[in-house]
N, C-alpha and C positions, 0 to 999 in steps of 0.2 A: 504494500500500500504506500502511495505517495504522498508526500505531506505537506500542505502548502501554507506560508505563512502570510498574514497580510503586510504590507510594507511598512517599514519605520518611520516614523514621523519627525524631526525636530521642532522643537515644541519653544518660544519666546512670547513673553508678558511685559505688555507695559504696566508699568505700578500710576498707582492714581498722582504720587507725586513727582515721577519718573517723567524723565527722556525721551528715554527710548528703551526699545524692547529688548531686554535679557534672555539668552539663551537656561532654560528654566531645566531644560529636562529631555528625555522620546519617548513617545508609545510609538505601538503596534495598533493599525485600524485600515478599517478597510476602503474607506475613501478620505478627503477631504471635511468632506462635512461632520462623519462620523469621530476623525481627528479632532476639530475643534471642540465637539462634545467631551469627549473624554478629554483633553485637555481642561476645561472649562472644571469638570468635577476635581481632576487632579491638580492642578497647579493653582486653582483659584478658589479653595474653600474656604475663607475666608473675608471673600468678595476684595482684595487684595488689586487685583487687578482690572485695568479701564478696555484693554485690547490685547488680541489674541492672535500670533501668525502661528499657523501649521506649515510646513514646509518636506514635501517627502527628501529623504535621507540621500536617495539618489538623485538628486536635484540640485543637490548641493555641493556646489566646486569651492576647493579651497589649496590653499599655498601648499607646498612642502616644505614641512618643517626643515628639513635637510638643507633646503636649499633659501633657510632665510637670507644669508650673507649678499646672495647676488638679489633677491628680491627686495630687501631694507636697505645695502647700501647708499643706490642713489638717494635716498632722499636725505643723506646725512650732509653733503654738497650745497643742500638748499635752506640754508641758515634761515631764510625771511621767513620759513615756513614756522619754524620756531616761536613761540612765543616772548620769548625771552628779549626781544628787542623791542616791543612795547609797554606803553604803559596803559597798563589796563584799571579803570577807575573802581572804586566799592562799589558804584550802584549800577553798573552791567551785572547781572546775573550768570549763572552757568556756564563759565570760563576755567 
């Protein structure tokens, strides 16, 4: 007998006072919509959170670790990107 599983989810919550969305957790479900439910009871029992992405697992492209060196070094060349060269005032926010 063959055994099939449903896909992996990645699972990210915006918090009521947050940002942005935090990588929270994964299930296993069988579509999208069904994702967000069971995220919904899992990550947010406590009504914690304002917004919900499901994202299947295979969908998701990401760096190699191995190969940060050549992926981060350029951006070490571009000092302005740095914050450290202005002057950022008390009443900006979220800096």
């Amino acid at each position: 007998m063959e055994r099939h599983e449903w896909p992996l989810f990645e699972v990210f919550v915006r918090a009521k006072r947050g940002l942005n969305h935090v990588h929270v957790g994964s299930l296993r479900a069988a579509d999208h919509e069904m994702a967000l439910h069971h995220a919904r009871d899992l990550y947010t029992r406590r009504n914690e959170g304002v917004s919900i992405w499901v994202v299947r697992s295979d969908a998701v492209a990401a760096s190699d670790p191995l190969a940060k060196d050549a992926m981060f070094e350029p951006s070490q060349d571009k000092v302005y990107r740095h914050p450290t060269h202005y002057a950022i005032p008390d009443s900006v926010p979220h800096i």
